[in-house]
N, C-alpha and C positions, 0 to 999 in steps of 0.2 A: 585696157583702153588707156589714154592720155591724157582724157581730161573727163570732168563732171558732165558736160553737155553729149561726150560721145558715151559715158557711162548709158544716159538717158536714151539716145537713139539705140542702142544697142539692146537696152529694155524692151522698147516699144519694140522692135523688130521681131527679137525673141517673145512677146507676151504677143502678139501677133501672129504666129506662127509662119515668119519670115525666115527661110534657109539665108543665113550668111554667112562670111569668115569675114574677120578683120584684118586690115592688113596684108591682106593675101597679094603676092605679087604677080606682077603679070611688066610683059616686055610692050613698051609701048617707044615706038623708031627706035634708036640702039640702047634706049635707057630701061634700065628694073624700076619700077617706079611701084608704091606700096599705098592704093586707094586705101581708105579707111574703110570700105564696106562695100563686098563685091557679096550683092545679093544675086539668088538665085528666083526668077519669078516663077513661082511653079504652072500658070494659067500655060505660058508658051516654050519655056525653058531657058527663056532666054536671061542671060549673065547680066545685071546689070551694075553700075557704080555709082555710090554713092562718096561724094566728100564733104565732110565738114568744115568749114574753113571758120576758125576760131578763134583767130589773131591778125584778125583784120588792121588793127591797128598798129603793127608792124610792119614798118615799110620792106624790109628784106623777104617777110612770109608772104604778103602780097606780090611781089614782083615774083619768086617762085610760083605762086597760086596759078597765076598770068603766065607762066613759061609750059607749067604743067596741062593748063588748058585748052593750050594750044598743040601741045604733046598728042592729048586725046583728039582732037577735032583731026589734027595730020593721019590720022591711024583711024581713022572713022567711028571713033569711039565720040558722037555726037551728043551735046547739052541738050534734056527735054525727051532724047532718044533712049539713050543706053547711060545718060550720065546725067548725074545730077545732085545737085549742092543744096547744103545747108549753111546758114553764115551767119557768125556774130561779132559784134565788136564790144568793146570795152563800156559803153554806153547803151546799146541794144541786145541784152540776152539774146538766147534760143528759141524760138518760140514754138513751144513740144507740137502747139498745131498747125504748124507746118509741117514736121515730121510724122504725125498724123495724115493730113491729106497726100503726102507721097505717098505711105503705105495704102490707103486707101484709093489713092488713083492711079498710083503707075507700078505700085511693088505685088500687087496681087495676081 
């Protein structure tokens, strides 16, 4: 992983017993584009993704963030649905219990 905070999700995932790969790519409109975290939910089978977004306070990472999101919504790959964020900035950590209530609400 990339950073400390995805260290962390990647924990809770695993001590969970959450099926994921990191990084796994997948083609979304003509781009490879490489989620941080294409879980598997086992209740339905269904693929889901997660992204962390980490560097919020970086204007170039955010307007990518914003390019990519839109990437997913054109390819039906929908926020809430199949896709879903975690975020931090320079001033507001992680907060592990959000990462938490995903697993708990939507990754099971």
């Amino acid at each position: 992983v990339r950073s400390k905070s995805e260290m962390i999700i990647a924990d809770r995932l695993y001590l969970n017993g959450i099926p994921y790969k990191y990084e796994c790519p997948i083609k979304v409109g003509d781009e490879i584009i490489h989620p941080d975290f294409t879980i598997l939910r086992i209740s339905d089978r269904n693929i889901l993704y997660l992204e962390h977004c980490g560097m919020l306070d970086e204007s170039k990472y955010a307007d990518d963030l914003v390019r990519r999101a839109s990437l997913y919504a054109l390819e039906g790959i929908v926020m809430g649905d199949r896709l879903f964020y975690t975020f931090e900035s320079s001033k507001t950590p992680l907060d592990v219990r959000v990462v938490e209530a995903l697993i708990n609400n939507q990754f099971r």
